[in-house]
C-alpha positions as semicolon CSV with decimal commas, in nm:
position;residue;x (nm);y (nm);z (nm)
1;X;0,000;0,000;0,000
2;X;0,285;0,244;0,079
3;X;0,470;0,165;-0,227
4;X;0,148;0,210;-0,414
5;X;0,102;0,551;-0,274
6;X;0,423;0,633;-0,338
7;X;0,456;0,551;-0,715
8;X;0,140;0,685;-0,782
9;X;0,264;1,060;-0,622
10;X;0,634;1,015;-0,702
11;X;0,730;1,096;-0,378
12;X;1,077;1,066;-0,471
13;X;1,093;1,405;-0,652
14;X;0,975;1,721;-0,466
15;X;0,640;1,823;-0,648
16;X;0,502;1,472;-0,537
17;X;0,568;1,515;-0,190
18;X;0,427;1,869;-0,195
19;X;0,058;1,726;-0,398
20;X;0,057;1,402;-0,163
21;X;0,086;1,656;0,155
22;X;-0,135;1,878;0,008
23;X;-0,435;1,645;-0,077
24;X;-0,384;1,511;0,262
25;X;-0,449;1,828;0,419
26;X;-0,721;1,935;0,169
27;X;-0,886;1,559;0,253
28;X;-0,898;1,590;0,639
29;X;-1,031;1,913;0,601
30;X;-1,316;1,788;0,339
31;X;-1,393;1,440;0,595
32;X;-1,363;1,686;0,976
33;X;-1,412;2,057;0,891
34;X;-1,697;1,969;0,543
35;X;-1,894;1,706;0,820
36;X;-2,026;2,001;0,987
37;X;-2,218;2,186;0,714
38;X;-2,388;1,849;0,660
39;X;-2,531;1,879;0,978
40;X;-2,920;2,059;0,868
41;X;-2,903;2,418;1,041
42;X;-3,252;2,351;1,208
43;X;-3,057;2,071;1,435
44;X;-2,912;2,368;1,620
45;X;-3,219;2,580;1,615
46;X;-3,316;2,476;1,936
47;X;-3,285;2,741;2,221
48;X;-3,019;2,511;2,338
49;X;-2,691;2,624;2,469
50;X;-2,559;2,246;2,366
51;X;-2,530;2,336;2,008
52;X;-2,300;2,616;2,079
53;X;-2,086;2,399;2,302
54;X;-2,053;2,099;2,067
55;X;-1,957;2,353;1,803
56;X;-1,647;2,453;1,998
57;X;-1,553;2,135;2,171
58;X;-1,591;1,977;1,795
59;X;-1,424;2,223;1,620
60;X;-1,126;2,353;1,908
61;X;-1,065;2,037;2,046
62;X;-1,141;1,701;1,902
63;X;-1,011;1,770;1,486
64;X;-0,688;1,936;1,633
65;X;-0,602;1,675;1,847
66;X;-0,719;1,385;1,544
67;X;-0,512;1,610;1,318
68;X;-0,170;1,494;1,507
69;X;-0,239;1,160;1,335
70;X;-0,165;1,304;0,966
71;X;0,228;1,388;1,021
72;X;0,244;1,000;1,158
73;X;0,052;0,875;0,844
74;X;0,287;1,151;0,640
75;X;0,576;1,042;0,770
76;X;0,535;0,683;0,724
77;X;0,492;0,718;0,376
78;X;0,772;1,017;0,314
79;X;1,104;1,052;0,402
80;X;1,049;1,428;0,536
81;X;1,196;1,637;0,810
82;X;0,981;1,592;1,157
83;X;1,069;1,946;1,244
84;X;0,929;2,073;0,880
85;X;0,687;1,831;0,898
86;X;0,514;1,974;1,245
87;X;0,604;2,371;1,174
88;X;0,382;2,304;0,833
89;X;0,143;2,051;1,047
90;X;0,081;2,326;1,304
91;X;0,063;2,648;0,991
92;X;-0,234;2,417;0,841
93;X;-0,428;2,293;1,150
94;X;-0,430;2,689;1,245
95;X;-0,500;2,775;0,907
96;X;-0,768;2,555;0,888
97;X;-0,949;2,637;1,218
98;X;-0,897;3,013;1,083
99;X;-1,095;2,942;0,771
100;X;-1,347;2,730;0,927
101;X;-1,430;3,002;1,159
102;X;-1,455;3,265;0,897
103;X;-1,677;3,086;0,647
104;X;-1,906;2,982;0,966
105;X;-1,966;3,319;1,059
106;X;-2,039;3,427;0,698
107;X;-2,272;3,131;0,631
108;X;-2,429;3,239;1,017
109;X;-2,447;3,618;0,896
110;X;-2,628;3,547;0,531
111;X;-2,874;3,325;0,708
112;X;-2,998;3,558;0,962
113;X;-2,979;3,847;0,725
114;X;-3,231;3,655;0,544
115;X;-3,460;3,534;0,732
């Protein structure tokens, strides 16, 4: 499986690593961050406080702490520097949260402008 990965992104040459790392990233954020807008919006409409909390312990606590898991998976199947590896790791994962925050708010803002 590993070699298999690793012919089919030429991980040997320095472009391959950067699209295998890269679709990696973009594919965690798709399965973690993309679950939540799956979620229907009238789920949360609740006059519940638990909606609000769920948000934050999903989205602050429990995909950081599964994101440590990608540099292990990364690193088994690259030959990469740890130190790059976890500077770039921890760039993405706050990245990520960054984004996620910001297209939350603006998908929160255009539905209660609406309606």
């Amino acid at each position: 499986m590993i070699q298999k990965l690793q012919k089919t992104f030429h991980t040997d040459k320095w472009w391959g690593k950067t699209i295998f790392i890269i679709l990696t990233y973009v594919l965690y954020w798709c399965i973690f961050y993309g679950s939540w807008f799956l979620i229907p919006y009238d789920s949360f409409n609740k006059n519940t406080d638990i909606s609000g909390i769920l948000f934050l312990i999903y989205s602050f606590i429990i995909i950081p702490i599964l994101s440590f898991f990608i540099p292990y998976f990364i690193k088994k199947i690259l030959n990469i520097n740890k130190i790059f590896l976890y500077i770039l790791h921890i760039f993405l994962i706050l990245l990520s949260v960054w984004f996620f925050i910001h297209v939350s708010l603006i998908i929160a803002f255009k539905h209660f402008s609406i309606g």
